[in-house]
ROKOL-532654 format. One record per residue: y, x, z of N, C-alpha, C in turn; residue in three letters. Coordinates in steps of 0.05 Angstrom, whole numbers, plus 5000, padded with zeros to 4 digits. Each point is the difference from the previous one (the first is absolute). Layout:
BEGIN
<r n_c2="Y" n_c1="X" n_c3="Z" ca_c2="Y" ca_c1="X" ca_c3="Z" c_c2="Y" c_c1="X" c_c3="Z" aa="Ala"/>
...
***
This chain:
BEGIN
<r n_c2="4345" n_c1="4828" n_c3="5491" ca_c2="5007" ca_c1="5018" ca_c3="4979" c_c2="5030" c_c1="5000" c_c3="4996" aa="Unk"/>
<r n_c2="5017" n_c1="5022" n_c3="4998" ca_c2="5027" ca_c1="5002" ca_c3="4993" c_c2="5003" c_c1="5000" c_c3="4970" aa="Unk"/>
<r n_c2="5020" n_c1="4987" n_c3="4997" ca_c2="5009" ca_c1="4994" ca_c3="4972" c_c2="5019" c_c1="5018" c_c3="4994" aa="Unk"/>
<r n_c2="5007" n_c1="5009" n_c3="4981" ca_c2="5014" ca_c1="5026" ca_c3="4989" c_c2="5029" c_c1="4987" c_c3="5000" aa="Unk"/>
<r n_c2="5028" n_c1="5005" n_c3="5012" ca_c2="5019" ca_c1="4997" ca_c3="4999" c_c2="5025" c_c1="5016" c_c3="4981" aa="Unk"/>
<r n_c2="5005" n_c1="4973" n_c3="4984" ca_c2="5017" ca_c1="5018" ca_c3="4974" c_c2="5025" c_c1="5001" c_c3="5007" aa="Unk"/>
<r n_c2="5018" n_c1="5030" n_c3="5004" ca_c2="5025" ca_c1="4989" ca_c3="4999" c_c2="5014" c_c1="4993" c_c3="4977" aa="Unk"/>
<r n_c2="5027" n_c1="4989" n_c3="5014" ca_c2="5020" ca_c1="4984" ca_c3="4995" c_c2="5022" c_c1="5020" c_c3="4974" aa="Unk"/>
<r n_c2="4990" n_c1="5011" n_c3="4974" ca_c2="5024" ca_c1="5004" ca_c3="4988" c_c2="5022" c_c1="4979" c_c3="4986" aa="Unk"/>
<r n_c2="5026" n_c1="5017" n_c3="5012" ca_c2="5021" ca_c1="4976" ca_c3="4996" c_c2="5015" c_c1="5042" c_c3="4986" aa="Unk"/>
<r n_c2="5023" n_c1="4985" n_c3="4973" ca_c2="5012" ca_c1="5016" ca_c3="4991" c_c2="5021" c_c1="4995" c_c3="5002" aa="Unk"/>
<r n_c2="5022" n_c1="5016" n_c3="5000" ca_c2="5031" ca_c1="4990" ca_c3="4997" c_c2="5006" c_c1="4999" c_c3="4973" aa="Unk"/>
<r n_c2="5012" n_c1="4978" n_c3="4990" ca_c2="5015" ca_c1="4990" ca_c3="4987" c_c2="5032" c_c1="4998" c_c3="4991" aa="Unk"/>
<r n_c2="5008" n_c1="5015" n_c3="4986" ca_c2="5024" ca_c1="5004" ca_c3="4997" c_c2="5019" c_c1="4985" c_c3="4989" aa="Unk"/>
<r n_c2="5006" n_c1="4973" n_c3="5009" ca_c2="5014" ca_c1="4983" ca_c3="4994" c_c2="5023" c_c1="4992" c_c3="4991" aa="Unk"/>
<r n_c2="5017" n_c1="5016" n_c3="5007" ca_c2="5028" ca_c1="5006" ca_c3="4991" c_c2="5003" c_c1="5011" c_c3="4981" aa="Unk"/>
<r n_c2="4988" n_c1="5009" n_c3="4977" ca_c2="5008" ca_c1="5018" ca_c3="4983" c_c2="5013" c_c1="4990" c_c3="4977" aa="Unk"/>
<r n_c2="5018" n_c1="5010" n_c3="4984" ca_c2="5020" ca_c1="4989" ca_c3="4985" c_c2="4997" c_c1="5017" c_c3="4979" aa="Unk"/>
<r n_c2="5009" n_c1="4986" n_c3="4973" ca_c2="5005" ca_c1="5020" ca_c3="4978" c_c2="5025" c_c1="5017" c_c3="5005" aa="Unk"/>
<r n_c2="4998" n_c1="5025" n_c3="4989" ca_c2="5006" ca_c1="5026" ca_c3="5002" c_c2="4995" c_c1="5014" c_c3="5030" aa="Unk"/>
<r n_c2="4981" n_c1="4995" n_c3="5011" ca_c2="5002" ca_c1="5012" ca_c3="5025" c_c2="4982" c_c1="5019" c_c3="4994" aa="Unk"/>
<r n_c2="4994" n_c1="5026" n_c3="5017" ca_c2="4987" ca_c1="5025" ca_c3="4992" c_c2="4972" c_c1="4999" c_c3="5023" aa="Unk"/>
<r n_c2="4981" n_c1="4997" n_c3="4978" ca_c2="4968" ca_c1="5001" ca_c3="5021" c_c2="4995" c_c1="5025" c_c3="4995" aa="Unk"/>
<r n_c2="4970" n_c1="5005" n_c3="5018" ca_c2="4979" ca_c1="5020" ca_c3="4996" c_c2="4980" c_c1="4980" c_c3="4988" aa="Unk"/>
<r n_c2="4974" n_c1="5000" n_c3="4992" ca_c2="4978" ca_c1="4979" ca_c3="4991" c_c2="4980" c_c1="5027" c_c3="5013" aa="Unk"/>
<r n_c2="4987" n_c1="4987" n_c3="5011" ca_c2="4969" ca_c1="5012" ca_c3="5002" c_c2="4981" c_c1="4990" c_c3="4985" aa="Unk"/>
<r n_c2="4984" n_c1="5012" n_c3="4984" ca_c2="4983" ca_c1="4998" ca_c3="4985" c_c2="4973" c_c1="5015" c_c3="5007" aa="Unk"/>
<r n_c2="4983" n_c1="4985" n_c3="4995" ca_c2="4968" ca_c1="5030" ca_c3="4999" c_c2="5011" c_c1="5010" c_c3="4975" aa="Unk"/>
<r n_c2="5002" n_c1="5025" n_c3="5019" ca_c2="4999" ca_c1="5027" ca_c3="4974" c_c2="5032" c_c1="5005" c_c3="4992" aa="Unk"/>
<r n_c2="5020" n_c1="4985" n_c3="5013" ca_c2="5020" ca_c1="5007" ca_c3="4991" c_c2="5020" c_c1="4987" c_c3="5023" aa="Unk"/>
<r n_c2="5026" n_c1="5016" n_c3="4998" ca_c2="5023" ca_c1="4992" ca_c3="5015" c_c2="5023" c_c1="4998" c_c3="4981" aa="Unk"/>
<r n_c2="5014" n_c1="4979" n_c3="5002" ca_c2="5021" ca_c1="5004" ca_c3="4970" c_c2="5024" c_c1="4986" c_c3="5013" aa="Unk"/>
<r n_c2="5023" n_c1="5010" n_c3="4998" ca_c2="5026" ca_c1="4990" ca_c3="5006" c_c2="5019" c_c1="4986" c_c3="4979" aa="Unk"/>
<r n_c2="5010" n_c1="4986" n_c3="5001" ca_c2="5020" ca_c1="4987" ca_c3="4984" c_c2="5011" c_c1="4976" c_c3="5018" aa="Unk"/>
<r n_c2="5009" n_c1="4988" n_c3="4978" ca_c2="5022" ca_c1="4969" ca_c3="5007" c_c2="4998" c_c1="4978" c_c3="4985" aa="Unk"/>
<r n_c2="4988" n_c1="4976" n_c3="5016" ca_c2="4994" ca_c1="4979" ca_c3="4999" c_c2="5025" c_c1="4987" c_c3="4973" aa="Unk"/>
<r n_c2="4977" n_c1="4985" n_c3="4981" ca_c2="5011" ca_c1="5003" ca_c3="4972" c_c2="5000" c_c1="4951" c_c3="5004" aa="Unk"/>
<r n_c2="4976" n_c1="4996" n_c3="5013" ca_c2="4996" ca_c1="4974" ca_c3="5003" c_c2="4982" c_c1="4994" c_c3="5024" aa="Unk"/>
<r n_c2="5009" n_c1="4982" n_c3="5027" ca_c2="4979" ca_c1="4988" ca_c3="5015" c_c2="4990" c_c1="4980" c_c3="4994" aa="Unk"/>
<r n_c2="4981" n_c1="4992" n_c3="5014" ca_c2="4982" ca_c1="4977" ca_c3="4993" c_c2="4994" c_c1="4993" c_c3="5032" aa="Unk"/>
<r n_c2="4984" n_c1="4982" n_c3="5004" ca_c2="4987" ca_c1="4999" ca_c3="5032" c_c2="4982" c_c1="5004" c_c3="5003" aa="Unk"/>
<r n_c2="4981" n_c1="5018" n_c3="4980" ca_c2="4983" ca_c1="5022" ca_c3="5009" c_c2="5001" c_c1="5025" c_c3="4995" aa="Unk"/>
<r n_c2="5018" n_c1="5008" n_c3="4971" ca_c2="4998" ca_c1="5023" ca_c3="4992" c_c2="5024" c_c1="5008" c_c3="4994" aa="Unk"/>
<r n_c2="5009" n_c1="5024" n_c3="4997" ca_c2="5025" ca_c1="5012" ca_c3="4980" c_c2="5000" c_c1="5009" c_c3="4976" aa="Unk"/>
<r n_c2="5013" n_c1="5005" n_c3="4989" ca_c2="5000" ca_c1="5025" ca_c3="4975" c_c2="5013" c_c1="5018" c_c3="5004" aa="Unk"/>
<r n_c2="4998" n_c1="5025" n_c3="5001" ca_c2="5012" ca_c1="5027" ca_c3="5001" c_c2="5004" c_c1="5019" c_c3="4976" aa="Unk"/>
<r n_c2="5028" n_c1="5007" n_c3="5004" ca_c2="5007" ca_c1="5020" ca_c3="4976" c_c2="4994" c_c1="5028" c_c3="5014" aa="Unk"/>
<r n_c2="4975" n_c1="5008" n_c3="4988" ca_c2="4994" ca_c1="5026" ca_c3="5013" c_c2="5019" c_c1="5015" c_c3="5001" aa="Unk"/>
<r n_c2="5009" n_c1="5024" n_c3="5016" ca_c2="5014" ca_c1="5014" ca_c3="4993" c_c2="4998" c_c1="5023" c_c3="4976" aa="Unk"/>
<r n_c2="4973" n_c1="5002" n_c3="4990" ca_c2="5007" ca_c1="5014" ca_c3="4975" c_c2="5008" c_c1="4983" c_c3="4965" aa="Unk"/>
<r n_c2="5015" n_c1="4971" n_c3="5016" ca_c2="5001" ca_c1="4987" ca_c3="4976" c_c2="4980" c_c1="4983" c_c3="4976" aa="Unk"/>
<r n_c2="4975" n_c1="5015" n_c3="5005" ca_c2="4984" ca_c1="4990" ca_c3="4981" c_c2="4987" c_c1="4978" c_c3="5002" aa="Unk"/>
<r n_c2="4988" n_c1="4996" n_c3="5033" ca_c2="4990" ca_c1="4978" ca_c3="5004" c_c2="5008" c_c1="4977" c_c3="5015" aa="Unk"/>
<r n_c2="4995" n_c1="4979" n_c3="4996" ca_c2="5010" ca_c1="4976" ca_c3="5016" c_c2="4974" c_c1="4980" c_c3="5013" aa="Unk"/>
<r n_c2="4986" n_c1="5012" n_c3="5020" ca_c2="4968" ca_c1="4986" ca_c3="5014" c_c2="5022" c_c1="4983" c_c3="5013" aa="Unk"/>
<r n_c2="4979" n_c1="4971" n_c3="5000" ca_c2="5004" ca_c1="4989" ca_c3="5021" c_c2="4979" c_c1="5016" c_c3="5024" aa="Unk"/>
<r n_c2="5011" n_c1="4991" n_c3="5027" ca_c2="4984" ca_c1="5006" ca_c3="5022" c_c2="5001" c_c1="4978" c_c3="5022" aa="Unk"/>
<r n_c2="4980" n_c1="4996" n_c3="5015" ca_c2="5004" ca_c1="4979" ca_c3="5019" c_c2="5013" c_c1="5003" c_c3="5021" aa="Unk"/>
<r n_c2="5006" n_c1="4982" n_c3="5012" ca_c2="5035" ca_c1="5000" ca_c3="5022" c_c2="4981" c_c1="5028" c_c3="5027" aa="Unk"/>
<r n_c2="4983" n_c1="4996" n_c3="4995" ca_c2="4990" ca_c1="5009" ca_c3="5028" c_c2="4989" c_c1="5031" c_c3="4999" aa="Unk"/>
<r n_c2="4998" n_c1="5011" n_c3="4964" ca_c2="5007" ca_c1="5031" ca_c3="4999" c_c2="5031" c_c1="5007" c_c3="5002" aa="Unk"/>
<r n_c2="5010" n_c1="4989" n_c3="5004" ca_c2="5031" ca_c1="5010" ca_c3="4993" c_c2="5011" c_c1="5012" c_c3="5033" aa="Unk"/>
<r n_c2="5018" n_c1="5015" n_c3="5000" ca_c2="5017" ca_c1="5018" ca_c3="5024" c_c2="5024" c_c1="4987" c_c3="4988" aa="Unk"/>
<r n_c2="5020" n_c1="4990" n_c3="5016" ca_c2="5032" ca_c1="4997" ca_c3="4992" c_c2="5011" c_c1="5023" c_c3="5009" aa="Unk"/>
<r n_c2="5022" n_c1="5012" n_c3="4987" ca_c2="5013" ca_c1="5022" ca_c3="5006" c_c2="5028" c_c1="4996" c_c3="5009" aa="Unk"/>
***
Protein backbone atom coordinates (compact mmCIF):
# COMPACT_ATOMS: atom_id res chain seq x y z
CA UNK A 1 0.00 0.00 0.00
CA UNK A 2 1.41 3.58 -0.81
CA UNK A 3 1.30 6.13 1.72
CA UNK A 4 0.25 9.56 0.69
CA UNK A 5 3.30 11.93 0.42
CA UNK A 6 2.98 15.49 1.96
CA UNK A 7 4.91 18.16 0.57
CA UNK A 8 7.41 20.20 2.03
CA UNK A 9 5.93 23.93 2.62
CA UNK A 10 8.78 26.17 3.56
CA UNK A 11 7.88 30.24 3.32
CA UNK A 12 10.22 33.04 2.98
CA UNK A 13 10.82 35.04 5.72
CA UNK A 14 11.76 38.50 5.60
CA UNK A 15 14.38 39.09 7.93
CA UNK A 16 15.91 42.20 7.50
CA UNK A 17 13.30 44.46 7.95
CA UNK A 18 13.77 47.61 9.88
CA UNK A 19 11.64 50.36 11.24
CA UNK A 20 10.67 52.83 8.66
CA UNK A 21 11.13 50.61 5.85
CA UNK A 22 8.11 50.43 3.22
CA UNK A 23 6.26 46.82 2.99
CA UNK A 24 3.35 45.39 1.06
CA UNK A 25 1.45 42.84 3.87
CA UNK A 26 -0.64 40.19 2.32
CA UNK A 27 -3.54 39.48 4.03
CA UNK A 28 -6.78 37.13 3.17
CA UNK A 29 -8.94 39.63 1.81
CA UNK A 30 -6.64 42.35 1.77
CA UNK A 31 -3.30 43.92 0.46
CA UNK A 32 -2.16 47.04 2.43
CA UNK A 33 1.03 49.05 2.11
CA UNK A 34 2.75 51.10 4.61
CA UNK A 35 6.02 51.39 6.87
CA UNK A 36 7.18 49.37 9.48
CA UNK A 37 6.21 51.39 12.77
CA UNK A 38 7.99 48.31 15.26
CA UNK A 39 9.76 44.74 14.63
CA UNK A 40 9.62 42.00 16.71
CA UNK A 41 11.01 38.34 15.66
CA UNK A 42 7.91 37.33 14.48
CA UNK A 43 5.80 40.16 13.64
CA UNK A 44 5.73 43.98 12.67
CA UNK A 45 3.46 46.78 13.05
CA UNK A 46 2.53 48.80 10.13
CA UNK A 47 1.35 52.31 9.65
CA UNK A 48 -1.09 51.67 6.98
CA UNK A 49 -0.87 53.96 4.44
CA UNK A 50 -4.23 55.46 4.96
CA UNK A 51 -3.05 56.41 8.49
CA UNK A 52 -5.72 54.93 10.47
CA UNK A 53 -4.53 51.67 11.14
CA UNK A 54 -1.53 50.16 12.78
CA UNK A 55 -2.02 45.77 12.41
CA UNK A 56 0.59 43.94 13.47
CA UNK A 57 1.33 41.26 10.72
CA UNK A 58 3.66 38.28 10.77
CA UNK A 59 7.26 38.59 9.31
CA UNK A 60 6.26 36.09 6.64
CA UNK A 61 3.05 38.27 5.13
CA UNK A 62 5.23 41.09 4.63
CA UNK A 63 7.05 42.16 0.86
CA UNK A 64 10.10 44.67 1.64
CA UNK A 65 10.12 47.38 -0.76
Amino acid sequence: MLEAVRPRVTMAVEGDVEVHDAVRVDLPGATLYGIVLQAEEDRVQVRVSDGQRLPWAERWRLILY
